[in-house]
PyMOL Python script that loads the backbone (N, CA, C, O; Angstrom):
from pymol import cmd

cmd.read_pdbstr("""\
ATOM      1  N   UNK A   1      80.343 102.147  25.760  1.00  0.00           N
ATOM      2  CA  UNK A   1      81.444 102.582  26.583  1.00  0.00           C
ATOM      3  C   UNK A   1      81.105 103.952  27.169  1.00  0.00           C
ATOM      4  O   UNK A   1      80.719 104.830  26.397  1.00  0.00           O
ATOM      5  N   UNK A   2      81.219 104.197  28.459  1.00  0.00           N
ATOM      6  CA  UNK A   2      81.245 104.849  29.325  1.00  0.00           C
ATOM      7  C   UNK A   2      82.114 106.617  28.991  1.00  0.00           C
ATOM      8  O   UNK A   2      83.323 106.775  28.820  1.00  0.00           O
ATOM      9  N   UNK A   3      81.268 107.488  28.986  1.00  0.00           N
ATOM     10  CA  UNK A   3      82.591 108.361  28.264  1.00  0.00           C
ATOM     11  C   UNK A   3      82.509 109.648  29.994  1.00  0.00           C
ATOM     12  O   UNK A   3      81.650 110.161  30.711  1.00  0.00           O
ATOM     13  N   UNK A   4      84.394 109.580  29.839  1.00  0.00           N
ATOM     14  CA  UNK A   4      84.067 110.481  31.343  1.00  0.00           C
ATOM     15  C   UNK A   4      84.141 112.272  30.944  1.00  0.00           C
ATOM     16  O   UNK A   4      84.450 113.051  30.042  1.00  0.00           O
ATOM     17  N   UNK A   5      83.683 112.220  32.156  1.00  0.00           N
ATOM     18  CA  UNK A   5      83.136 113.740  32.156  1.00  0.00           C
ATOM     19  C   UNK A   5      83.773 114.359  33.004  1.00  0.00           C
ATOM     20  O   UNK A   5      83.814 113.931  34.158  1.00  0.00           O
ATOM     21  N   UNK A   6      84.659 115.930  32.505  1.00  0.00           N
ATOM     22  CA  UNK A   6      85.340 116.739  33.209  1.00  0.00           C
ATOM     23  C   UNK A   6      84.029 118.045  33.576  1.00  0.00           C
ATOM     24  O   UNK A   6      83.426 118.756  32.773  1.00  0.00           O
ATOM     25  N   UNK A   7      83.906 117.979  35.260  1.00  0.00           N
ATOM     26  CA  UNK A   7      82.911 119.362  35.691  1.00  0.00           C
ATOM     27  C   UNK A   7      84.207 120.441  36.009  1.00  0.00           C
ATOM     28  O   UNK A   7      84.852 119.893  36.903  1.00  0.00           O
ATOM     29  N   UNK A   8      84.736 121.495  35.721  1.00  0.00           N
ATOM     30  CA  UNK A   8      85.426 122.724  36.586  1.00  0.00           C
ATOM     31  C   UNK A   8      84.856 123.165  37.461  1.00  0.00           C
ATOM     32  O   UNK A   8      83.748 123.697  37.385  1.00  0.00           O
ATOM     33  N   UNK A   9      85.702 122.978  38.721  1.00  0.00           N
ATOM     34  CA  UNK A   9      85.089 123.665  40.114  1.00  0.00           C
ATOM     35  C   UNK A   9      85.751 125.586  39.523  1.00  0.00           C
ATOM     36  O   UNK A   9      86.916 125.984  39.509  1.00  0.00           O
ATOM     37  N   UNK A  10      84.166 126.539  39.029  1.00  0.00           N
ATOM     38  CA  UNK A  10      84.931 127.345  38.364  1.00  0.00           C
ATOM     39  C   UNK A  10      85.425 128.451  39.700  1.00  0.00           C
ATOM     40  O   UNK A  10      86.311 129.290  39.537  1.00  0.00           O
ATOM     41  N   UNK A  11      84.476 128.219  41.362  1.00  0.00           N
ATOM     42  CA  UNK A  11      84.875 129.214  42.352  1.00  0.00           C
ATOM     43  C   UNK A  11      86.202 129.100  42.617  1.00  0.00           C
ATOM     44  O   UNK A  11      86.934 130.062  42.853  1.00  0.00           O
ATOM     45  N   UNK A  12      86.693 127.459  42.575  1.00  0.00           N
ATOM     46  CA  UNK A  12      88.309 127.858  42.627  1.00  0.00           C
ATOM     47  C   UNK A  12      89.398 128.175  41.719  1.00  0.00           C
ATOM     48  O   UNK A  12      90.512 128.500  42.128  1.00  0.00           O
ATOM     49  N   UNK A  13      89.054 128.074  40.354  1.00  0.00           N
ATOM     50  CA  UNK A  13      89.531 128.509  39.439  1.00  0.00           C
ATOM     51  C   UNK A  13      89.905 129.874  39.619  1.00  0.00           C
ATOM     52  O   UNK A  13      91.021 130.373  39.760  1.00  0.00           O
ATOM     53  N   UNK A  14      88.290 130.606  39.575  1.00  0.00           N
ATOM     54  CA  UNK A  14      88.506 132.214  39.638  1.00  0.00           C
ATOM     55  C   UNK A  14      89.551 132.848  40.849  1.00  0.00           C
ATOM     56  O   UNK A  14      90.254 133.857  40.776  1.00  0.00           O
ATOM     57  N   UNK A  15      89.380 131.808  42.076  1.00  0.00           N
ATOM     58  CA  UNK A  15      90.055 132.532  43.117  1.00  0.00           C
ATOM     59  C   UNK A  15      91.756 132.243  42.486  1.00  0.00           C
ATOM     60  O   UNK A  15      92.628 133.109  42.554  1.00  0.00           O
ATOM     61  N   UNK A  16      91.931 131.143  42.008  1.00  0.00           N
ATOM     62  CA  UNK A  16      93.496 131.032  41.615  1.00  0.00           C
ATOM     63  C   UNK A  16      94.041 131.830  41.043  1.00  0.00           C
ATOM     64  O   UNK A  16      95.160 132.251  41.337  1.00  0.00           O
ATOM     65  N   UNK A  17      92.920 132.434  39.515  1.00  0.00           N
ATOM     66  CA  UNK A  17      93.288 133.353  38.818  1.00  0.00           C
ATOM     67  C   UNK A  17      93.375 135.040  39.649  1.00  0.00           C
ATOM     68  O   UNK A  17      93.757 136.029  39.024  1.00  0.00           O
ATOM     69  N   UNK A  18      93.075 135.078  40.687  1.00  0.00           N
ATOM     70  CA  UNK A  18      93.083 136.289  41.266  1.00  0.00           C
ATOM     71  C   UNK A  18      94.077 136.412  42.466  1.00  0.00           C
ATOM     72  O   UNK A  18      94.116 137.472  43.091  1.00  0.00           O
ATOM     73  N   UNK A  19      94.887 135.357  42.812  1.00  0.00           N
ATOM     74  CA  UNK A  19      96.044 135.321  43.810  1.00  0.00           C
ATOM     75  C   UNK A  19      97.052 136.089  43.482  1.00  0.00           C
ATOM     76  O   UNK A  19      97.438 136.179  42.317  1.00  0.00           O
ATOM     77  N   UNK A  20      97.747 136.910  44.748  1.00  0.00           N
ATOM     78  CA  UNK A  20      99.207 137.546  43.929  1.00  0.00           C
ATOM     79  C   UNK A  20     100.742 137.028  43.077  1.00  0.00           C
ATOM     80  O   UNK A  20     101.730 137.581  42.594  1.00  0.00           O
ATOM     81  N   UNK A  21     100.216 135.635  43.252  1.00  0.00           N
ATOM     82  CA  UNK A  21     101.358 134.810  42.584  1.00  0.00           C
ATOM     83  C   UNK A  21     100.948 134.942  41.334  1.00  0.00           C
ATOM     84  O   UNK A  21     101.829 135.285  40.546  1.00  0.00           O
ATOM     85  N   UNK A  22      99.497 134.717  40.748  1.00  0.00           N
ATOM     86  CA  UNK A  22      99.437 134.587  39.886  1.00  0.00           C
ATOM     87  C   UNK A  22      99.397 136.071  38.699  1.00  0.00           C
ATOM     88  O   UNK A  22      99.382 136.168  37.472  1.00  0.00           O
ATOM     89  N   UNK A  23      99.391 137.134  39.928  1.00  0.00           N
ATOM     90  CA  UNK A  23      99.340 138.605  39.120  1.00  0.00           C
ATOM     91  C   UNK A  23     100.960 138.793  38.835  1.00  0.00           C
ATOM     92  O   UNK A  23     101.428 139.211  37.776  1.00  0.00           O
ATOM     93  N   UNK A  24     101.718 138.395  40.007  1.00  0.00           N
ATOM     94  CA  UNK A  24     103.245 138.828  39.392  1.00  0.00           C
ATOM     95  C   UNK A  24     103.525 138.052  38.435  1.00  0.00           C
ATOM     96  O   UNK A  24     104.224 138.608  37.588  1.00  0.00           O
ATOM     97  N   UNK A  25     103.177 136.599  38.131  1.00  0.00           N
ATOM     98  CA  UNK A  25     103.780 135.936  37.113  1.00  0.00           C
ATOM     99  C   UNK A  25     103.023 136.513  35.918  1.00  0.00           C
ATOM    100  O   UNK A  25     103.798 136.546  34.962  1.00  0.00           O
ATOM    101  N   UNK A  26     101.815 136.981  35.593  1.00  0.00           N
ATOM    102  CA  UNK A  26     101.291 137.852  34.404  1.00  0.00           C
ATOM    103  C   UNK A  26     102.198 139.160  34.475  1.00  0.00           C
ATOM    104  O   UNK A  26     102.548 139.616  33.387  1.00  0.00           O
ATOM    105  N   UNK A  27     102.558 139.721  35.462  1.00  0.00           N
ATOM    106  CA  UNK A  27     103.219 141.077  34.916  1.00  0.00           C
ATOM    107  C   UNK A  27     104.610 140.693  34.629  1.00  0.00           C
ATOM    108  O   UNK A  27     105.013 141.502  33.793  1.00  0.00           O
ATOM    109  N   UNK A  28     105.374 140.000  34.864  1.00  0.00           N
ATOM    110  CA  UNK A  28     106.526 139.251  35.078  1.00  0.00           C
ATOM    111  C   UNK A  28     106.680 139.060  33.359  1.00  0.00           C
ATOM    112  O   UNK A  28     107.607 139.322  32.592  1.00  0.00           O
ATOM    113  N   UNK A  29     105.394 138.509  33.160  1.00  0.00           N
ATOM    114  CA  UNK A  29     105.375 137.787  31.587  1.00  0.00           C
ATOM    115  C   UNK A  29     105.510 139.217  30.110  1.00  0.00           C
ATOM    116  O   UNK A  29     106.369 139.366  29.240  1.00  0.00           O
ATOM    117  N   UNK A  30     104.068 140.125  30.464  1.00  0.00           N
ATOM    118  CA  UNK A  30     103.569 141.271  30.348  1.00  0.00           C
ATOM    119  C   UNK A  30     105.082 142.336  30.092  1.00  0.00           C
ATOM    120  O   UNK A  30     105.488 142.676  28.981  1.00  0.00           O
ATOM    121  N   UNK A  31     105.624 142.653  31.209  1.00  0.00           N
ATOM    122  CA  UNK A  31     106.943 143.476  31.012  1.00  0.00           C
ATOM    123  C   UNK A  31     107.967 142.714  30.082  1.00  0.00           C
ATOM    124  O   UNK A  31     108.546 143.372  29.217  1.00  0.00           O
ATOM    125  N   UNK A  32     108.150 141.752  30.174  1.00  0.00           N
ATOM    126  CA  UNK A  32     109.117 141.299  28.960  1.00  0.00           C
ATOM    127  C   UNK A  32     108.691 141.291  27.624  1.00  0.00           C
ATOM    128  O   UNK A  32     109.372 141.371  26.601  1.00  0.00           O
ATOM    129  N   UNK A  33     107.666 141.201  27.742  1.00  0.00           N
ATOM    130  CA  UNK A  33     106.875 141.415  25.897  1.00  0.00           C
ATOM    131  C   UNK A  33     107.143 142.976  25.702  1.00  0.00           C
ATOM    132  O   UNK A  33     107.580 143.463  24.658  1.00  0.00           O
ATOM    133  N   UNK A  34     106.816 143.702  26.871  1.00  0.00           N
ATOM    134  CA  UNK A  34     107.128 145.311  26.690  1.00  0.00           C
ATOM    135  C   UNK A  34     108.667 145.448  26.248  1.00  0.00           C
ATOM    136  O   UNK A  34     109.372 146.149  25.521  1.00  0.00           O
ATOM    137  N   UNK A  35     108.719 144.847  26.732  1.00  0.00           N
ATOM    138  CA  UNK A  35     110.563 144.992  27.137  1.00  0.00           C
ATOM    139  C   UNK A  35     111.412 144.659  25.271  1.00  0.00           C
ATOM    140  O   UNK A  35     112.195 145.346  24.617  1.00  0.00           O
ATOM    141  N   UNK A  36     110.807 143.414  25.013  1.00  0.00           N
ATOM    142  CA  UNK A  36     111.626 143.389  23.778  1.00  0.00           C
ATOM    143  C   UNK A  36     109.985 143.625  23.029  1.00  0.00           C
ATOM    144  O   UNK A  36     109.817 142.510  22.536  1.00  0.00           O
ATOM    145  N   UNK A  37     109.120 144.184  22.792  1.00  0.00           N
ATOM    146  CA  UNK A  37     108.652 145.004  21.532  1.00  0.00           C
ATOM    147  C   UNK A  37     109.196 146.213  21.468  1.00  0.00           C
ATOM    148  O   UNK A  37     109.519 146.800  20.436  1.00  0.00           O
ATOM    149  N   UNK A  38     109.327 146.684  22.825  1.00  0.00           N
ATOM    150  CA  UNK A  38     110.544 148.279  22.750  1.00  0.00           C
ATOM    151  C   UNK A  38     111.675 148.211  21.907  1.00  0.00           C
ATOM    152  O   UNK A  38     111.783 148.888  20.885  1.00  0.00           O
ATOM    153  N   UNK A  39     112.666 147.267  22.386  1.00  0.00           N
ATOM    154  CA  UNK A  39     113.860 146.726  21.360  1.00  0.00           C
ATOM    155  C   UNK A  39     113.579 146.459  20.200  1.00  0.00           C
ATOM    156  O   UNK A  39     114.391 146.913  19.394  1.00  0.00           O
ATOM    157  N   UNK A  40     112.675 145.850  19.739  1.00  0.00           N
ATOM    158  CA  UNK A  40     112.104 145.373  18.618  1.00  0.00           C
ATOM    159  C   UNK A  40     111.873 146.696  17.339  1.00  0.00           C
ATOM    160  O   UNK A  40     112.246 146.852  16.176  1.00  0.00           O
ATOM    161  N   UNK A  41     111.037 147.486  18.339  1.00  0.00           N
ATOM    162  CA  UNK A  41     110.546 148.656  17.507  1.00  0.00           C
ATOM    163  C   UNK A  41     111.932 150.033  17.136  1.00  0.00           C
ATOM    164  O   UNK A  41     112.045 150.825  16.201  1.00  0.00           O
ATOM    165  N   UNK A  42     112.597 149.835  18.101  1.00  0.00           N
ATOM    166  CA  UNK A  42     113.527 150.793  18.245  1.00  0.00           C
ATOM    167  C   UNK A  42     114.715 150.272  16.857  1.00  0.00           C
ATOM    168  O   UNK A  42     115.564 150.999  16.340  1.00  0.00           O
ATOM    169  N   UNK A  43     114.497 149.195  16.607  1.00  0.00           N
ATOM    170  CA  UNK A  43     115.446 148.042  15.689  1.00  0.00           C
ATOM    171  C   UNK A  43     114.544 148.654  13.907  1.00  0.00           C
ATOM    172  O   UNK A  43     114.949 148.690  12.745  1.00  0.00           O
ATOM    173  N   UNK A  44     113.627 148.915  14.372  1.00  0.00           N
ATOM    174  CA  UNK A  44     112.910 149.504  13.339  1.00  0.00           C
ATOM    175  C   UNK A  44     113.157 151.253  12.910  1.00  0.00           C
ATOM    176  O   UNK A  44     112.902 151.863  11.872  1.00  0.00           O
ATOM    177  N   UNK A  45     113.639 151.604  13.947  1.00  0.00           N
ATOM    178  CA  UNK A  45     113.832 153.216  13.766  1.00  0.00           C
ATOM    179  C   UNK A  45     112.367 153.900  14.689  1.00  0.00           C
ATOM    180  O   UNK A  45     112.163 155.113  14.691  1.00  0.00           O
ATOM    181  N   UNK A  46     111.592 153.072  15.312  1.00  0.00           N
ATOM    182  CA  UNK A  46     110.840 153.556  16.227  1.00  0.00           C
ATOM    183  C   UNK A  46     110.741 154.266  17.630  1.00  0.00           C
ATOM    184  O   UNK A  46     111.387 155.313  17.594  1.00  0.00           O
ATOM    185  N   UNK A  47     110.441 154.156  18.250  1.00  0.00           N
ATOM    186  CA  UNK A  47     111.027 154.963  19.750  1.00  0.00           C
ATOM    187  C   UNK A  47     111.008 153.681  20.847  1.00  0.00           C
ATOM    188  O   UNK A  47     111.721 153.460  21.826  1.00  0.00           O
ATOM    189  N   UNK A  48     109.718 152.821  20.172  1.00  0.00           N
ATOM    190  CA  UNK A  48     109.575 151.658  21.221  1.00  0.00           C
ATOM    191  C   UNK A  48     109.113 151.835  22.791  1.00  0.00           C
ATOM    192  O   UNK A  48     109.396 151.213  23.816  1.00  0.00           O
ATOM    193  N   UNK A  49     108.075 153.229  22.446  1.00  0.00           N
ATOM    194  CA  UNK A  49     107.232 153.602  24.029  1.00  0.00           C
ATOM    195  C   UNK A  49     106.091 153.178  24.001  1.00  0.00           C
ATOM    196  O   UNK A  49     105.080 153.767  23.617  1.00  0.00           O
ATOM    197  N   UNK A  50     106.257 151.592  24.619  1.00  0.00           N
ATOM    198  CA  UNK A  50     105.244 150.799  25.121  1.00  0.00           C
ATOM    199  C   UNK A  50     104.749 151.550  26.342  1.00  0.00           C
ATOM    200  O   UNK A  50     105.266 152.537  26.866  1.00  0.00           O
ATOM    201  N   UNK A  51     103.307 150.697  26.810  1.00  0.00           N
ATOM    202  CA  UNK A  51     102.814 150.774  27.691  1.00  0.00           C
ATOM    203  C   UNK A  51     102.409 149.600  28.829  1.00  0.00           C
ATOM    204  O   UNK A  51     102.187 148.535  28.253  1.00  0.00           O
ATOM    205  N   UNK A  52     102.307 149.539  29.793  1.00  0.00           N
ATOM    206  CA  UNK A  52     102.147 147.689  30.446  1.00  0.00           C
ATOM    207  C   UNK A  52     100.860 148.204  31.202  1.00  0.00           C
ATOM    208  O   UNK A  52     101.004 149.067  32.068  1.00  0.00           O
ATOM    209  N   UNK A  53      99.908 147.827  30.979  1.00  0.00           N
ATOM    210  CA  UNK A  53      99.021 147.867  32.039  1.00  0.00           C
ATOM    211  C   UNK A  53      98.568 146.012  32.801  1.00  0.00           C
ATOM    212  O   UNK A  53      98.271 144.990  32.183  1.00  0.00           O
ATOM    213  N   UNK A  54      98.696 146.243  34.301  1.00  0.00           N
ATOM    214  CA  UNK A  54      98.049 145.113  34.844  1.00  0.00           C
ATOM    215  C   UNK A  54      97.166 145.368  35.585  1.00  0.00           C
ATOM    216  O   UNK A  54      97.368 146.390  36.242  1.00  0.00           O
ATOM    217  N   UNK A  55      95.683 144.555  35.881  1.00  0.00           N
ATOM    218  CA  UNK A  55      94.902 144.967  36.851  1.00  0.00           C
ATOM    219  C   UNK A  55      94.405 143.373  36.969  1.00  0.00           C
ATOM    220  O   UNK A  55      94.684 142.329  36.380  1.00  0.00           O
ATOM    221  N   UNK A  56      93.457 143.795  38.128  1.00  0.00           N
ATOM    222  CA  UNK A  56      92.860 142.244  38.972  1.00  0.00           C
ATOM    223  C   UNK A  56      91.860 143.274  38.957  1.00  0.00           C
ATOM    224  O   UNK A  56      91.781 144.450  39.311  1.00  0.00           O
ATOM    225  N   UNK A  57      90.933 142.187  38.283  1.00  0.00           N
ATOM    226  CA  UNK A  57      89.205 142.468  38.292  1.00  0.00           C
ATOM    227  C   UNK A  57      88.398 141.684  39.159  1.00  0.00           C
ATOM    228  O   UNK A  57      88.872 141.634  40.294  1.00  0.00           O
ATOM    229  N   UNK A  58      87.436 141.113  39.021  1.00  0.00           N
ATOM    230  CA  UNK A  58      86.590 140.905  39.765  1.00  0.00           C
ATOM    231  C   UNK A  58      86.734 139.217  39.701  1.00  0.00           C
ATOM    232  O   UNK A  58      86.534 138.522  40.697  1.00  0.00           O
ATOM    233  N   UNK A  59      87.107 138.667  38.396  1.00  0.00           N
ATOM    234  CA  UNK A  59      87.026 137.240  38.126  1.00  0.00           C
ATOM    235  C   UNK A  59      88.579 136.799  37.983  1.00  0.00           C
ATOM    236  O   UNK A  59      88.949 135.737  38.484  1.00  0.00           O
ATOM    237  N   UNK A  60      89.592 137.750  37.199  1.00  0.00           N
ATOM    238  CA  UNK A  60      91.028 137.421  37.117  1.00  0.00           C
ATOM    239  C   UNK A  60      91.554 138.655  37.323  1.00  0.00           C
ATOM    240  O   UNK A  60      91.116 139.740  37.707  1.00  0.00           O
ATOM    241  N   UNK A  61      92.996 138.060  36.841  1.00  0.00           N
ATOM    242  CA  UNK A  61      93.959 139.208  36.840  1.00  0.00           C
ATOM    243  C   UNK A  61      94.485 139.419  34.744  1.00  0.00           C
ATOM    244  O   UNK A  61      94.916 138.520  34.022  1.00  0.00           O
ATOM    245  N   UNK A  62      94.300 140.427  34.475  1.00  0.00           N
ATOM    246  CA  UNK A  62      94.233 140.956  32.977  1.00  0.00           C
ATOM    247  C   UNK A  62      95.651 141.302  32.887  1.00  0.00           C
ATOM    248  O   UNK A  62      96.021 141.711  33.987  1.00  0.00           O
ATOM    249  N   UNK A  63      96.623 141.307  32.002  1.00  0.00           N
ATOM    250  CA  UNK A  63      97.972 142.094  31.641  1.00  0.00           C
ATOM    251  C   UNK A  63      97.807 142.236  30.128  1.00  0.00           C
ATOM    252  O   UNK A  63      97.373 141.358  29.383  1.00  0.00           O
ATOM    253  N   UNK A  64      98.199 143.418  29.783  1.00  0.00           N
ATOM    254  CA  UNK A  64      98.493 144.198  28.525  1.00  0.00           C
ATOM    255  C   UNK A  64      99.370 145.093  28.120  1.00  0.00           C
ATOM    256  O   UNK A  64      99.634 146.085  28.800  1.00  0.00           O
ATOM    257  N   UNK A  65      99.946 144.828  26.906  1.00  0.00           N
ATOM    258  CA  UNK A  65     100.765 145.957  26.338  1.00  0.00           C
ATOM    259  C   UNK A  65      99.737 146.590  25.293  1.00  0.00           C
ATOM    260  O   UNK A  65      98.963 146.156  24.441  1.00  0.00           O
ATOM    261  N   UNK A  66     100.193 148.064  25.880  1.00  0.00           N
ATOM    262  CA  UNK A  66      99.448 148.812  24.886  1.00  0.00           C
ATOM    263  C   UNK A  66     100.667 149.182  24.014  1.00  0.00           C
ATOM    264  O   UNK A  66     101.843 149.026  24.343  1.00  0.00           O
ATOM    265  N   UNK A  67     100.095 149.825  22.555  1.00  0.00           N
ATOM    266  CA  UNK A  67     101.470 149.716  21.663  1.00  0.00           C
ATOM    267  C   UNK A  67     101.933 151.172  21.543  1.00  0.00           C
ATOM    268  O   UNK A  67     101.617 152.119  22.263  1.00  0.00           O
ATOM    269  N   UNK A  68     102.992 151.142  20.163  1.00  0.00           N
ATOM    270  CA  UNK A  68     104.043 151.836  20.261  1.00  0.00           C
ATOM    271  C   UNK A  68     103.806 153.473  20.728  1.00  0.00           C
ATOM    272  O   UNK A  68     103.820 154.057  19.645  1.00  0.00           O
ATOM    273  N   UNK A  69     103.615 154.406  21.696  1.00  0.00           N
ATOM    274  CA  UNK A  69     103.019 155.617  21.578  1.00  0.00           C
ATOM    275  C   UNK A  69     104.183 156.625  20.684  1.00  0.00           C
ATOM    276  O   UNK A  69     103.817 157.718  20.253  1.00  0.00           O
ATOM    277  N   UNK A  70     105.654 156.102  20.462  1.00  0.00           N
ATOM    278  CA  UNK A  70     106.152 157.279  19.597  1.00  0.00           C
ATOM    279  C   UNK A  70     105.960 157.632  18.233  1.00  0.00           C
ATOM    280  O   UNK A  70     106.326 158.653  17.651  1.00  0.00           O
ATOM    281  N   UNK A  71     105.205 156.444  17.713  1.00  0.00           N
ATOM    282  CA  UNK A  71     104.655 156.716  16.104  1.00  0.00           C
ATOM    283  C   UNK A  71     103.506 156.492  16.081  1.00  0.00           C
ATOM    284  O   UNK A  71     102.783 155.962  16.925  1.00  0.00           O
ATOM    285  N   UNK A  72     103.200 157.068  14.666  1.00  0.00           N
ATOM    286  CA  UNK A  72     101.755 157.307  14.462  1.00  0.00           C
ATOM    287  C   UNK A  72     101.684 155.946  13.653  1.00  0.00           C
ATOM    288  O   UNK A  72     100.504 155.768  13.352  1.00  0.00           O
ATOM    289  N   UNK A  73     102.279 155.178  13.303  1.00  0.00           N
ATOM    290  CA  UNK A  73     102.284 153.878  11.948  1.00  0.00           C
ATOM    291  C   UNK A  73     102.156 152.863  12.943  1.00  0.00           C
ATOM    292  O   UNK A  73     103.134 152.450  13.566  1.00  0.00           O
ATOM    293  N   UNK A  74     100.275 152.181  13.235  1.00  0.00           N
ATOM    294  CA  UNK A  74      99.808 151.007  13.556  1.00  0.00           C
ATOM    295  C   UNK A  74     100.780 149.717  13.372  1.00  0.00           C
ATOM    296  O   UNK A  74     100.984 148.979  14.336  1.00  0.00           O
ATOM    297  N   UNK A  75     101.349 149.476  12.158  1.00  0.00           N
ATOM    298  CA  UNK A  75     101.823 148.769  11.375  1.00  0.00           C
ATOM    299  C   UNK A  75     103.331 148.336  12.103  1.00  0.00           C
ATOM    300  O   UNK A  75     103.653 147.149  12.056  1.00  0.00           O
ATOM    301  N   UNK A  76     104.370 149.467  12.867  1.00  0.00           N
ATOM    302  CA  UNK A  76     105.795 149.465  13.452  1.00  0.00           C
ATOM    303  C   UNK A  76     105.147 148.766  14.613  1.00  0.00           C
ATOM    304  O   UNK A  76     105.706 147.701  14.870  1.00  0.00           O
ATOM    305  N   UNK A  77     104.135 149.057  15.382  1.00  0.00           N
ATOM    306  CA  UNK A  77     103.829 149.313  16.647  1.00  0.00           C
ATOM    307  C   UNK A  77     103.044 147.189  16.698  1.00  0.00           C
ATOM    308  O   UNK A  77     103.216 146.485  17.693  1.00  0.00           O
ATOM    309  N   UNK A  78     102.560 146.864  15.880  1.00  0.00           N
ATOM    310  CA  UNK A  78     101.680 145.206  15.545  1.00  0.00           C
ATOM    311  C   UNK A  78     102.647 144.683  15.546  1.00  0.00           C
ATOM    312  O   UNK A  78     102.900 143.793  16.359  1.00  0.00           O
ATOM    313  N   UNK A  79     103.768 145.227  14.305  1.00  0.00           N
ATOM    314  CA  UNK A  79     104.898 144.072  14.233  1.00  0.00           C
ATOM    315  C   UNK A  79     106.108 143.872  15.353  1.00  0.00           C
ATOM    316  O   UNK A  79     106.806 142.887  15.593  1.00  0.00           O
ATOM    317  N   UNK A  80     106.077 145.228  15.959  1.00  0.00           N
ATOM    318  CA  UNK A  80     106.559 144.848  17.391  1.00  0.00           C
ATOM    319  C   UNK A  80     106.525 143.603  18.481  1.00  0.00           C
ATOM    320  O   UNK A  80     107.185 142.627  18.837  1.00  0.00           O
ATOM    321  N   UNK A  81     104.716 144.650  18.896  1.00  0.00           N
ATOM    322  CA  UNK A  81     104.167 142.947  19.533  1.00  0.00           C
ATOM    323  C   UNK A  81     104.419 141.591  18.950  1.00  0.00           C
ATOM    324  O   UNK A  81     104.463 140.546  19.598  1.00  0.00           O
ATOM    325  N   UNK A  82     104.563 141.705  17.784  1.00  0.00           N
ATOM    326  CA  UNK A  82     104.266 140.159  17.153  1.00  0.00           C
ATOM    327  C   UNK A  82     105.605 139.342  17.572  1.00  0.00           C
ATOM    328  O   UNK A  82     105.612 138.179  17.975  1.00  0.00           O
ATOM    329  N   UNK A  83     106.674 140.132  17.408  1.00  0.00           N
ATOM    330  CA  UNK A  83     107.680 139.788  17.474  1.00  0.00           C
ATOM    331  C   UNK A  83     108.211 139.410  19.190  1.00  0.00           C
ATOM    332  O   UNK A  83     109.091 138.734  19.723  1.00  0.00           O
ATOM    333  N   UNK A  84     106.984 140.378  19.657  1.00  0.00           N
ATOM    334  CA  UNK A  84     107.978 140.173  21.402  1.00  0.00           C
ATOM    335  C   UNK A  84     106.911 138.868  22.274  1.00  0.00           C
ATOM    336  O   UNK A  84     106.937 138.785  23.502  1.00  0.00           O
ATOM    337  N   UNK A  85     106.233 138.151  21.608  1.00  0.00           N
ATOM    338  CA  UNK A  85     104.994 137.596  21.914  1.00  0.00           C
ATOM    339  C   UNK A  85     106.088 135.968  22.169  1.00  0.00           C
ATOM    340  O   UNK A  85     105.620 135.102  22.908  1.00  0.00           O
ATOM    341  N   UNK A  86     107.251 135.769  21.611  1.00  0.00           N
ATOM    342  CA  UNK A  86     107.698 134.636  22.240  1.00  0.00           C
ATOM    343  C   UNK A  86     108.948 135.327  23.696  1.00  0.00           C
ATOM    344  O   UNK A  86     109.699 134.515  24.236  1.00  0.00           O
ATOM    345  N   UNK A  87     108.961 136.324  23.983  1.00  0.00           N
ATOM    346  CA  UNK A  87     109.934 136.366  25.336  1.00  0.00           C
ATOM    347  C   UNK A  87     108.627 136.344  26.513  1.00  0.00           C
ATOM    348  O   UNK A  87     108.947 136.522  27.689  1.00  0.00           O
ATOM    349  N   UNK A  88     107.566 136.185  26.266  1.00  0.00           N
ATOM    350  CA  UNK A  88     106.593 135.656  27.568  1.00  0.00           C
ATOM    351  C   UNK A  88     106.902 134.592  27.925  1.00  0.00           C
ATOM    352  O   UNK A  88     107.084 134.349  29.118  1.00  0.00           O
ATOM    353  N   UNK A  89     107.035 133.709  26.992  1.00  0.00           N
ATOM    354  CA  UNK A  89     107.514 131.900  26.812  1.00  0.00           C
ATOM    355  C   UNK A  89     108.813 131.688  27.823  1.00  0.00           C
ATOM    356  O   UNK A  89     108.763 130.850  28.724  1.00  0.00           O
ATOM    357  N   UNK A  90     110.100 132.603  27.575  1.00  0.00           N
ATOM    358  CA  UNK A  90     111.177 132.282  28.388  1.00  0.00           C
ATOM    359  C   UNK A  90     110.967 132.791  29.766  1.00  0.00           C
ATOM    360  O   UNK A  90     111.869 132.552  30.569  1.00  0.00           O
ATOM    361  N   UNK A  91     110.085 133.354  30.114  1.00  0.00           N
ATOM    362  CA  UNK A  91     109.823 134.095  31.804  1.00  0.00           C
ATOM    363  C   UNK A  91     109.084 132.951  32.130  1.00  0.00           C
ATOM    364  O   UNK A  91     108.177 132.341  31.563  1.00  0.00           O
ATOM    365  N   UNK A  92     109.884 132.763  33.511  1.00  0.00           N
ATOM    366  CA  UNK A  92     108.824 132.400  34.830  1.00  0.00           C
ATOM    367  C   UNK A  92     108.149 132.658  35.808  1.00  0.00           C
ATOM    368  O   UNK A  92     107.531 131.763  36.385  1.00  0.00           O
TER     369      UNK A  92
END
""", "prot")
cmd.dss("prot")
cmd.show_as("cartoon", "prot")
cmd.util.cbc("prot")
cmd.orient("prot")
């Protein structure tokens, strides 16, 4: 039996991943994780001063939260993210 074979056309891939639809829907996603790890952390007694960085590189478009900058405890600032990692899910 015949087994089929998936090739990725990857030039149009990359160009999809680099369209502005596809950068607002990453920052779109990106700010709401900011948005409730802030709440999240602040629920902790933290300050909850995230950071959002988005950029378009050369192949995609990247989004990140950097974590909590009002404490020094790694630990407030992880369990934040962890927690705000399902309000990406409800954004469109």
């Amino acid at each position: 039996m015949a087994r089929s074979r998936f090739v990725p056309n990857r030039q149009n891939i990359a160009s999809f991943l680099r369209t502005p639809e596809t950068r607002a829907l990453i920052e779109r996603k990106v700010r709401a994780i900011e948005s409730a790890a802030s709440a999240s952390a602040r629920s902790d007694g933290a300050g909850g001063q995230f950071r959002v960085d988005v950029d378009t590189g050369e192949h995609r478009v990247r989004g990140a939260v950097i974590g909590d900058y009002s404490t020094n405890d790694p630990e407030v600032s992880r369990r934040a993210l962890l927690r705000a990692l399902d309000a990406a899910r409800e954004v469109e």
